[in-house]
N, C-alpha and C positions, 0 to 999 in steps of 0.2 A: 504493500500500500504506500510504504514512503518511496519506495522507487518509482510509483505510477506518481505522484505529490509532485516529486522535484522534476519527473519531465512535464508535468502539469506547466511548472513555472515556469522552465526553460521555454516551453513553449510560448507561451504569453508572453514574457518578458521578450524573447525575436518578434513577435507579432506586435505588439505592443509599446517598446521601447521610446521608440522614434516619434508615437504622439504624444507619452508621457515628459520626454527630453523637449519637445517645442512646445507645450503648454506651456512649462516650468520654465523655459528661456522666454517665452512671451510674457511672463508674468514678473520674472526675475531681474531679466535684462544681462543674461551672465551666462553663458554655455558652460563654462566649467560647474559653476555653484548648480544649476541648472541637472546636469548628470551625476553630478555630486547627493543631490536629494531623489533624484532617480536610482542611482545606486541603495540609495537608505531603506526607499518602497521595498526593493528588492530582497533586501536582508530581512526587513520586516515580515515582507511573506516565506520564505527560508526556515524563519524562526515560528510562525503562527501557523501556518497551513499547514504541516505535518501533525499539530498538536488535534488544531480546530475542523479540520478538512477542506477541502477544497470551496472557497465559495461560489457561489450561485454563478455569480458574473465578475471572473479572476481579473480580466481588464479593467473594467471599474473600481475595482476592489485597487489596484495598484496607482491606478489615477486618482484615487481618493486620498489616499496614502499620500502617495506624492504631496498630493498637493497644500494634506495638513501641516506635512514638515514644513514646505515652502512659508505659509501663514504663521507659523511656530516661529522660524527664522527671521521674518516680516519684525511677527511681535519682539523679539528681542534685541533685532539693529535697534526698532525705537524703544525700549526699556532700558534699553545701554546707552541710550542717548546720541549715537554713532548720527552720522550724518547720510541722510537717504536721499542725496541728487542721483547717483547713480541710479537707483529704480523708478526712476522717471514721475512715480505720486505716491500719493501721501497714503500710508496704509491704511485707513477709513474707507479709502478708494480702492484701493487693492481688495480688501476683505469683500467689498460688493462683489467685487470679477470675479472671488475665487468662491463664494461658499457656495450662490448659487448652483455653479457645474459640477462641483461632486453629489449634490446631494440628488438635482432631479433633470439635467440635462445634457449627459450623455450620450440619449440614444434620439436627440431631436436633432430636425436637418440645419440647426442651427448650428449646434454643436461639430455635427459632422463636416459642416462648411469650414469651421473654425477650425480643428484638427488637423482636416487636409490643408489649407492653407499653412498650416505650423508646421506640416512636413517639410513641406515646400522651403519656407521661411529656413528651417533649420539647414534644408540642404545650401541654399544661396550663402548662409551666412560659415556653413564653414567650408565652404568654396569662393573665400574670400581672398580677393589680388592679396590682400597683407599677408598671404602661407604662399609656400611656394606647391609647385603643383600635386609633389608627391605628397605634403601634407593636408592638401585641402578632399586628396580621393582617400587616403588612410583617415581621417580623421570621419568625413561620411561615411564610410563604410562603421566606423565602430559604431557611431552616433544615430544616425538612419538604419541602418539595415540591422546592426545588433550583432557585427561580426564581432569574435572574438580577437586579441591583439593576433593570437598563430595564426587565423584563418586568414587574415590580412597579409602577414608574412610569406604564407603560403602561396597566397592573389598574386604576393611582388618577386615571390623567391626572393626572400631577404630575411633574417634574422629576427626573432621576437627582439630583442634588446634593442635592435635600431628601429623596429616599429614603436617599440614602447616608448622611447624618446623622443619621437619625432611627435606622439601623440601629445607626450604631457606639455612640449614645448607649442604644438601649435593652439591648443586651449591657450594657453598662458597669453600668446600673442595676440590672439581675436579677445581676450579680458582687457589689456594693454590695449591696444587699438580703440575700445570701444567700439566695435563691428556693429551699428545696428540688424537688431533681429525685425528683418524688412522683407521683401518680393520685389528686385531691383527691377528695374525700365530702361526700356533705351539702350544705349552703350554701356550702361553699365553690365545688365542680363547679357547681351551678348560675349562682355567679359570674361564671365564668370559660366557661359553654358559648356564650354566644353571640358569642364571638370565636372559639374553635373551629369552630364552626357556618358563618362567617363565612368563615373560612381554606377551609374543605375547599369551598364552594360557589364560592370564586373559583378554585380547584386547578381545580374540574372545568370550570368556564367557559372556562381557559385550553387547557381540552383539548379542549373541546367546537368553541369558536372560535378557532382560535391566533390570537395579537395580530400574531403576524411568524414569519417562514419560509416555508418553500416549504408545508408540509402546511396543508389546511385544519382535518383534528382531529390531533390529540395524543393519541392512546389511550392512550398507556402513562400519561396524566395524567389522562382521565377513569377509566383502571382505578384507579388511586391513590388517587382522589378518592373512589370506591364503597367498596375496600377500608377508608378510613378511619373512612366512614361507618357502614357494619356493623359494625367495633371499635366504632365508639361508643355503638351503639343495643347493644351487647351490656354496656357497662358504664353507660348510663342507659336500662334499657327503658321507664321508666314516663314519660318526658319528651317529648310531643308533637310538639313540634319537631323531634327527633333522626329521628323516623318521619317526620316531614315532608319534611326535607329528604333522608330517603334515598330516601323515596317520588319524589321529584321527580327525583334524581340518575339512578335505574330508570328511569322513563319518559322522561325527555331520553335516556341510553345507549340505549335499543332502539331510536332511527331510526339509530342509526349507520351502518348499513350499510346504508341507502338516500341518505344526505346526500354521498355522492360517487359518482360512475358510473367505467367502467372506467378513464378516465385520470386520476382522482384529483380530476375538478374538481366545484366546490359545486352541489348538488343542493336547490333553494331548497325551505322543505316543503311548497306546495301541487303539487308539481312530486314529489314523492318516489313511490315505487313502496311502498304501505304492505304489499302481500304480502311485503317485505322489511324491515319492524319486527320485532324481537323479541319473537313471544307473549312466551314466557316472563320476560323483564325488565318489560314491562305489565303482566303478574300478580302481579310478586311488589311493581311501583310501583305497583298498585291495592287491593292486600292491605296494603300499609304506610302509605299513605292513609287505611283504613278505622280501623285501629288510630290512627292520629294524632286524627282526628279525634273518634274514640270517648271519648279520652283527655281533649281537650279539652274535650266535653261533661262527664265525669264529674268535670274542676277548676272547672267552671263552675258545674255542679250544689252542690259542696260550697260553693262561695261565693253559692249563691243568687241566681245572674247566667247569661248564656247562654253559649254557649261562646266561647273566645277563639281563636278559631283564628288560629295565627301565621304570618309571613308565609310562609312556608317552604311549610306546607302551606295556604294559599291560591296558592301559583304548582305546586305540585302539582296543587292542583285544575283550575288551566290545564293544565298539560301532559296531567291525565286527560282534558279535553273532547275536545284533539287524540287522543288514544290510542283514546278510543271510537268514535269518525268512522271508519268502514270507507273514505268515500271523502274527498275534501277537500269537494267540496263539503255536506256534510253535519256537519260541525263547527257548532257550537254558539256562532258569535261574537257573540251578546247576551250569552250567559250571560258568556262571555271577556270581555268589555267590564265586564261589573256588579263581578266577578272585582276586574279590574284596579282599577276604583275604589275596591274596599273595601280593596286594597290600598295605594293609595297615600293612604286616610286612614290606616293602620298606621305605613306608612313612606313619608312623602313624598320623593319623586326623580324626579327630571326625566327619569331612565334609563325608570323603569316611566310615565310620562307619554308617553313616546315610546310604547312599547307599545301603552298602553291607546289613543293615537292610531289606531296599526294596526289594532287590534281595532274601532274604531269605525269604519273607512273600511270594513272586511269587513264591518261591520253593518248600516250606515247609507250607504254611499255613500263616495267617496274626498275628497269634498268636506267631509266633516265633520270628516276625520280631517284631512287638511290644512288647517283653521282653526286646530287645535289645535299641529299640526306649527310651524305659523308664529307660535304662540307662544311655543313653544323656541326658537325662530332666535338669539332675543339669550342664552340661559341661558348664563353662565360654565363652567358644567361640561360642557358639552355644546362648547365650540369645537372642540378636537379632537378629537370625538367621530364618527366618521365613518361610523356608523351614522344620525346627522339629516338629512343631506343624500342618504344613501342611501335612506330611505325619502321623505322629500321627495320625493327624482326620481321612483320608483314612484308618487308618488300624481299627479305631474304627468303622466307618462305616462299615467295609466287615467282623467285627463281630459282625453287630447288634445293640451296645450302642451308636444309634443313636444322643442321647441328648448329651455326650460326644463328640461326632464329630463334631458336630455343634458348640460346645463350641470353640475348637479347631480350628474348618477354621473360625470364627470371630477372634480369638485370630491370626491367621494367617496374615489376611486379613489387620489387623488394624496394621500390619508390615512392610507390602509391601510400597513401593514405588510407584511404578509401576500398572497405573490404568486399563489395562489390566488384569492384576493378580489378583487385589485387585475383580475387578467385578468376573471374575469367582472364588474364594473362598468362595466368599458372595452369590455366585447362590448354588454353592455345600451345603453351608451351611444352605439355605434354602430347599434345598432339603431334608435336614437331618428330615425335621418336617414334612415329609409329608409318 
């Protein structure tokens, strides 16, 4: 029963976090103090809800929480006599904002409006110019999405130690700054969207592919990740990329329910059962495609130049090749390969190099794709990167050097995180001996 409690909370707390952290920063005026009393809810139910049981309505339950600490704290800057410019009014006025919404208006479309915009709010505010880039997608990911400090490390392939500092230092510098907790306009949003863009695209990666755990997706993190994106294209419709990347977010979600079979394990996608994609997610990712791209030609047009299509929706455009393919064999991986090239003139990385390698062995043969493969071998970024070695072995497998492929998905396998993944590389790998 305490075992089912604390994934009770774990659950909530991922599901959860991100409107209780921008309530608390709307109300506070402070993202660190802000998570800081978000953290407290946390302990609070940790400590009660094993005793008490689980309540009714665990999100409310932690939002309430929350929010008393925060009015606790209120009450005691003014008991201490401290000086309250920093939270913008005067606690008489506070108290009005905050007692009403714990007690009966959480589940009114009031509330709901409020919330979502606080997501919102919190993502712009710590994907603020004053961090630098890496800090402004580590710090939304812990804040918004509710990753943990590994799972972010994991995101960057980089060390818990140096995520853990870059986090405490970039709080500290949005408190220093006084960063208002806003919903920028203009030049400013445009700023600041493609660290957002950035955030929500690794949110849904991590749910697409979990880095570690027993599941292979994370739905309630790709749902997160879609919900985010449709907020965003509703307050930038006219920004290309915002359609891009949700167009791409649609069409990766509609295999989801072909990419695992009944005991949960990974269903590779030449291997998927496509009568089990989501028409409907492909429509609405081929209709936000069409719009991206239209968008593009028409800033292109204005500047007397062709259109820029950005990356977002260039790996759209990939996913749309796979979506049109009735069957696998009849995918488009030339077009996928030219795709991937013009993407990594855009943005060069050794992640989409690995790809466009795959696309080329599906185009060209596995021997072209594997020349390319074994040019990443030595890439710094790519060590622990356990996707290299896992396609490696595939290509060594589909020509034959069996014993080398097996080599390779153990080398794979013993990478992973994620016990899912780790079992089928280790099945692939004993295939290789047979």
């Amino acid at each position: 029963m305490t075992e089912d409690i604390h994934r009770a909370i774990t659950t909530t707390w991922r599901q959860e976090s991100a409107k209780i952290i921008g309530a608390l920063t709307r109300l506070m005026r402070d993202v660190a103090l802000a998570e800081e009393l978000a953290q407290d809810a946390l302990i609070a139910a940790l400590e009660t809800w094993p005793e008490q049981g689980l309540p009714d309505k665990p999100a409310a339950w932690l939002m309430t929480t929350a929010k008393h600490r925060a009015l606790d704290r209120l009450r005691h800057v003014k008991l201490s006599g401290e000086k309250l410019e920093q939270l913008g009014h005067e606690l008489d006025a506070r108290e009005a904002m905050i007692v009403p919404d714990f007690v009966d208006s959480l589940d009114d479309d009031r509330a709901a409006r409020e919330i979502g915009d606080d997501v919102l709010r919190l993502m712009f505010c710590a994907c603020h110019p004053v961090l630098s880039l890496e800090a402004r997608v580590a710090l939304t990911l812990k804040m918004v999405a509710g990753f943990t400090t590994g799972e972010i490390a994991r995101a960057y392939l980089q060390s818990e130690p140096t995520v853990a500092q870059r986090l405490v230092r970039a709080k500290r510098t949005l408190g220093e700054a006084k960063v208002p907790f806003e919903l920028p306009l203009g030049a400013q949003l445009t700023e600041r969207l493609g660290s957002v863009l950035e955030v929500i695209y690794l949110i849904f990666n991590e749910g697409y592919t979990a880095t570690s755990g027993e599941q292979w997706i994370r739905q309630d993190l790709c749902d997160e990740a879609l919900r985010l994106a449709r907020m965003l294209v509703r307050l930038a419709p006219r920004e290309s990329e915002v359609l891009g990347l949700l167009a791409l977010l649609e069409l990766q979600a509609s295999r989801s329910a072909a990419r695992v079979d009944a005991q949960g394990q990974p269903v590779l996608l030449l291997e998927q059962d496509r009568e089990r994609w989501d028409a409907a997610a492909i429509a609405r990712g081929l209709e936000a495609l069409e719009m991206a791209d239209r968008l593009a030609a028409e800033a292109g047009a204005a500047l007397g130049q062709e259109p820029q299509v950005g990356p977002y929706a260039l790996q759209a455009a990939i996913a749309a090749c796979h979506a049109r393919a009735r069957r696998a064999d009849d995918t488009d991986w030339k077009r996928i390969a030219a795709i991937y090239e013009e993407l990594v003139d855009r943005i060069p990385s050794p992640v989409i190099e690995l790809n466009r390698a795959v696309a080329l062995a599906m185009a060209y043969g596995p021997a072209v794709g594997l020349d390319l493969v074994d040019q990443l071998m030595d890439e710094p970024a790519l060590k622990q990167y356990h996707w290299l070695p896992s396609v490696r072995a595939d290509l060594l497998a589909k020509l034959g050097r069996n014993a080398e492929a097996k080599e390779e998905f153990e080398r794979a396998a013993s990478m992973t995180a994620n016990e899912r993944e780790k079992e089928l590389l280790l099945k692939r790998a004993r295939e290789q001996g047979h």
